[in-house]
C-alpha positions as CSV (number, residue, x, y, z in Angstrom):
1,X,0.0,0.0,0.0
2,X,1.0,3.2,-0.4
3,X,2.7,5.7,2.0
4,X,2.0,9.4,2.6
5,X,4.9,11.0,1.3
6,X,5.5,13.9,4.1
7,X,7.6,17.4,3.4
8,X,11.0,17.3,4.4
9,X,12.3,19.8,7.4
10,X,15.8,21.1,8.6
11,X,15.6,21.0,12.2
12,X,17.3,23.4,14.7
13,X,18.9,23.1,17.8
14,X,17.1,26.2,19.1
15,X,13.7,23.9,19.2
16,X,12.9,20.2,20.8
17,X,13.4,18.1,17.9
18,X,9.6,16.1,18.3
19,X,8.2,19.5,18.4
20,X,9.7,20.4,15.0
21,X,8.9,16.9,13.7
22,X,5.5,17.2,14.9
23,X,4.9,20.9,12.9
24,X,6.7,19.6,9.9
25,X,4.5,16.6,9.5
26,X,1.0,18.0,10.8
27,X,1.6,21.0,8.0
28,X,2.4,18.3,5.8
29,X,-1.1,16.2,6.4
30,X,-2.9,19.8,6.4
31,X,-1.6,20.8,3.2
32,X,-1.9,17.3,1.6
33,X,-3.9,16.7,-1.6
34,X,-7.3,15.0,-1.9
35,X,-5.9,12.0,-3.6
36,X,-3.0,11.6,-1.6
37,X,-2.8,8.3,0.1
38,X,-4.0,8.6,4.3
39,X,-1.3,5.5,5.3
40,X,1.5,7.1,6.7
41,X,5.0,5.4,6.8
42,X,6.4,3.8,9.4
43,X,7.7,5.3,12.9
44,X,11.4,3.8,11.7
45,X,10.9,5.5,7.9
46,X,9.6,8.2,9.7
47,X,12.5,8.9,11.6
48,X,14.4,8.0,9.1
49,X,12.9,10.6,7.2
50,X,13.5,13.4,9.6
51,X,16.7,12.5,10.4
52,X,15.9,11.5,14.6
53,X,15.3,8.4,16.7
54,X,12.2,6.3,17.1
55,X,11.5,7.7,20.3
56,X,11.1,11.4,19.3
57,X,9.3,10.5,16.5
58,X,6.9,8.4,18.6
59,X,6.5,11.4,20.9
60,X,5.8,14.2,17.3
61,X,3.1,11.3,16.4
62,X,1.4,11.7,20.1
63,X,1.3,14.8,19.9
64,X,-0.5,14.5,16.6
65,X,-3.0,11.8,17.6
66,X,-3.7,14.0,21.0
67,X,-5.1,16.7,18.5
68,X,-6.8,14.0,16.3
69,X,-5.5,14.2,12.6
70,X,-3.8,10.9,12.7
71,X,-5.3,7.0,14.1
72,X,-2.3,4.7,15.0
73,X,-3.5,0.9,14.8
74,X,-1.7,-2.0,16.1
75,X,-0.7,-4.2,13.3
76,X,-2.1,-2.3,10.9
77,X,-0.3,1.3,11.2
78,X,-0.7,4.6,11.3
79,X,-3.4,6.9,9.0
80,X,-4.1,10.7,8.5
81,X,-7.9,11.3,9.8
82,X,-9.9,12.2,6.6
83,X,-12.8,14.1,9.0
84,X,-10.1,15.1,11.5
85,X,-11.0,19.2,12.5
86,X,-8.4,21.7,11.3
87,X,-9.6,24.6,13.6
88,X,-7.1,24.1,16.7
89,X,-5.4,26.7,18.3
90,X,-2.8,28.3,17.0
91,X,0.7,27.5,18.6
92,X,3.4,29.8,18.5
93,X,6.6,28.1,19.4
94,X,9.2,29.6,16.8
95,X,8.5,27.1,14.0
96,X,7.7,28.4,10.4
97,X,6.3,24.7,10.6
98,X,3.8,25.9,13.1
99,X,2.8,29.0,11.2
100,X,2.3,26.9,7.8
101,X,0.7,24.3,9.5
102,X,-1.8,26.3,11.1
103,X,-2.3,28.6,7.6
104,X,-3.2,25.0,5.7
105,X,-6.0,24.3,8.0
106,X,-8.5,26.2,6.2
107,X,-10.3,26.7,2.7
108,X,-9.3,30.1,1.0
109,X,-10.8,32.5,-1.7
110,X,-8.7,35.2,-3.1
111,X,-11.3,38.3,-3.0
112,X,-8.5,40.7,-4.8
113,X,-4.5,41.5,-5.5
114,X,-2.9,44.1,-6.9
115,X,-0.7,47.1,-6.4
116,X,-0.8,50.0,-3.8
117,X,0.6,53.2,-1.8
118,X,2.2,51.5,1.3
119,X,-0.6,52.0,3.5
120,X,0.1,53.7,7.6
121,X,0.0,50.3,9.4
122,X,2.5,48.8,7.4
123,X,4.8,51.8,6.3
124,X,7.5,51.1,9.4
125,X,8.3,48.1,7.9
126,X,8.8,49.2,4.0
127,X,10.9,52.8,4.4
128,X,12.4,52.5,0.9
129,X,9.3,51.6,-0.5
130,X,6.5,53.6,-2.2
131,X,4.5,50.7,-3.5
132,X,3.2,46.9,-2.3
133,X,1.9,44.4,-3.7
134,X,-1.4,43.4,-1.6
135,X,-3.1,39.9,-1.4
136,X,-6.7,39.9,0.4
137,X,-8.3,36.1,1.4
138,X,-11.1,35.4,2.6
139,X,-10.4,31.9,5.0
140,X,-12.8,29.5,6.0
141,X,-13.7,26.1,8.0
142,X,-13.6,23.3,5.4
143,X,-16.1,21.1,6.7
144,X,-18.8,24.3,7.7
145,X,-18.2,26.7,5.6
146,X,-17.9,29.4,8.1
147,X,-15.4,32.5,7.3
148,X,-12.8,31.9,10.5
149,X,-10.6,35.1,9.4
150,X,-9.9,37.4,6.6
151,X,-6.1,38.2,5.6
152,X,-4.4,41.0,3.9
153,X,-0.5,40.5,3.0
154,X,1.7,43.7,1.6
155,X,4.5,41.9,-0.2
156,X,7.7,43.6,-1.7
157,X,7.1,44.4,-5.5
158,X,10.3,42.1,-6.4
159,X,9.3,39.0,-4.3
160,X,5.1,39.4,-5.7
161,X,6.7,39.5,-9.3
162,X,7.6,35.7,-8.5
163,X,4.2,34.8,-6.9
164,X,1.1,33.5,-8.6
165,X,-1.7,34.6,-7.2
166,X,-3.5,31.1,-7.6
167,X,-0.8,29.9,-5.7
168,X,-2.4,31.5,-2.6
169,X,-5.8,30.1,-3.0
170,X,-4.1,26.5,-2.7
171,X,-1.0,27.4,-0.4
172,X,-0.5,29.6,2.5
173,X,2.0,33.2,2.2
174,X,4.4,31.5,4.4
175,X,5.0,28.5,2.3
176,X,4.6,29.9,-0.9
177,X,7.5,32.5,0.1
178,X,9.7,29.7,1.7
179,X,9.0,27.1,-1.8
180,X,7.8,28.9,-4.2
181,X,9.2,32.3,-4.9
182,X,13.2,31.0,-3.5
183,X,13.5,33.7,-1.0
184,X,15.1,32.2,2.3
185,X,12.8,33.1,5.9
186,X,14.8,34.1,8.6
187,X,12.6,34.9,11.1
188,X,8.5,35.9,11.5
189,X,7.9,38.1,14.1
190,X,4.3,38.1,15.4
191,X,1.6,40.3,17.5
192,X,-1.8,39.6,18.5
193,X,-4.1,42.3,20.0
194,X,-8.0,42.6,20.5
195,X,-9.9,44.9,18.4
196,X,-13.4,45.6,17.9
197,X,-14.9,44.6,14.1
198,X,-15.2,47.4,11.7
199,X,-17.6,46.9,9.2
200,X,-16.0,45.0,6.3
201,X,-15.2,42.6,8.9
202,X,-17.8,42.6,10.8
203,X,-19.3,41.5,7.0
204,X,-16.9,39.4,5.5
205,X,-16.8,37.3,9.2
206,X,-20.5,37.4,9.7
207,X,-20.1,38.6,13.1
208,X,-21.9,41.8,14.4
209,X,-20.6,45.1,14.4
210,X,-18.0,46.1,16.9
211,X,-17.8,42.1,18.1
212,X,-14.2,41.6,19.6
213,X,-11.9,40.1,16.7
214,X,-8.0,39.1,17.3
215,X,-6.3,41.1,15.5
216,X,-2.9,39.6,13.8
217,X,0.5,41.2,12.5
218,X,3.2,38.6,11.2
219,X,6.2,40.3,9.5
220,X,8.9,38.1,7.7
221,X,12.2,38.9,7.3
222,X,14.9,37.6,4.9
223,X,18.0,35.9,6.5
224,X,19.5,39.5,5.9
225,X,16.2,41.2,8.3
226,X,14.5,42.7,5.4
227,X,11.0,42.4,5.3
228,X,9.5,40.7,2.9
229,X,5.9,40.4,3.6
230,X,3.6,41.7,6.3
231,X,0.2,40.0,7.0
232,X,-2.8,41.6,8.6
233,X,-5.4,39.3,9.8
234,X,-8.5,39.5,11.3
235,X,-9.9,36.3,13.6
236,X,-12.7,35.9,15.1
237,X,-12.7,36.0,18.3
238,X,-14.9,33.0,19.2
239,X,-13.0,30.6,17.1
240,X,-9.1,31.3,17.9
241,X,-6.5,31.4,21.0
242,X,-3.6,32.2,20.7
243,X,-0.8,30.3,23.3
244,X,3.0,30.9,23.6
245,X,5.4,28.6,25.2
246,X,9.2,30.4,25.5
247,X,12.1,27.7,25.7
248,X,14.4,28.8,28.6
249,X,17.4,27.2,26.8
């Protein structure tokens, strides 16, 4: 039978290694494709794959059976959950994994792209710029329908030139910069704070009018600290937590 062929990672020191493992492989099942098989290899090709030992593999699997998008049978092996619910919390632990993985977990519809002024909220972070390219989705639950969050990224002229906007309705920002477009992520650098909905998101969310919303920046830099995209997101606020965990090490 066939396997599930899962991304491939380069792990850090800076992170525990199942942790990395864990991202890698859950934005890996989030992002797969319908046809793409739901047997997963085994726990020795799977740490053979990532390049660690059975036991930290065996713990990254845990952690993905705990949250339900993978069944492990005894004999028979381990399979992605077709049904399993993509709407968990997102974790911020200083993976790009984690940031994928939690961008993959929903349907998206490109409402609009194009060029524009660098607007206010974004201009600290473009000074030699006069112009951004601007991406606007629409995301929602796959299995309801329901919009979860709408997401507007500002992207360097020279980095858009290499993206194609299609691209974004079947990938997320992240991993379209990272794969697609060649550019090589340093670090993302995120805030969350609560807002009230304004009226285009009080609309596009289908929540009432000045209902609390989370309200996201993530900026990515190049390995140089340039930026090279900043996303603006708006959740809402009965569907998302946010929880940080900060390694002492």
């Amino acid at each position: 039978m066939t396997s599930f062929a899962p991304d491939s990672i380069v792990l850090t020191r800076k992170l525990p290694l199942w942790y990395q493992v864990s991202q890698s492989l859950r934005a890996s099942i989030l992002g797969r494709s319908p046809q793409d098989p739901l047997r997963l290899p085994t726990e020795e090709q799977l740490a053979g794959h990532y390049g660690v030992s059975v036991l930290t593999m065996r713990q990254a699997l845990k952690e993905l059976e705990d949250e339900g998008l993978i069944s492990r049978h005894r004999r028979r092996g381990t399979f992605i959950e077709p049904s399993a619910r993509r709407g968990a919390p997102v974790r911020l632990l200083g993976s790009v994994d984690a940031i994928v993985a939690q961008q993959s977990a929903m349907t998206t519809e490109l409402l609009g792209h194009g060029r524009t002024s660098v607007p206010a909220e974004v201009a600290e972070h473009f000074p030699d710029l006069a112009e951004v390219a601007t991406y606007h989705r629409l995301r929602s639950d796959e299995n309801t329908g329901e919009p979860t969050n709408h997401a507007r990224n500002y992207v360097r002229p020279e980095i858009a030139a290499r993206i194609d906007p299609e691209d974004l309705v079947r990938r997320p920002m992240t991993k379209v910069l990272r794969d697609l477009t060649g550019v090589d992520i340093g670090r993302i650098t995120d805030t969350v704070e609560a807002r009230l909905a304004d009226p285009e998101t009080a609309q596009l969310l289908r929540v009432p009018l000045l209902s609390p919303i989370l309200h996201y920046t993530g900026v990515i830099h190049d390995t140089g600290g340039q930026v090279l995209d900043v996303a603006v997101i708006h959740y809402r606020g009965d569907r998302f937590s946010f929880s940080v965990t900060l390694d002492a090490t």
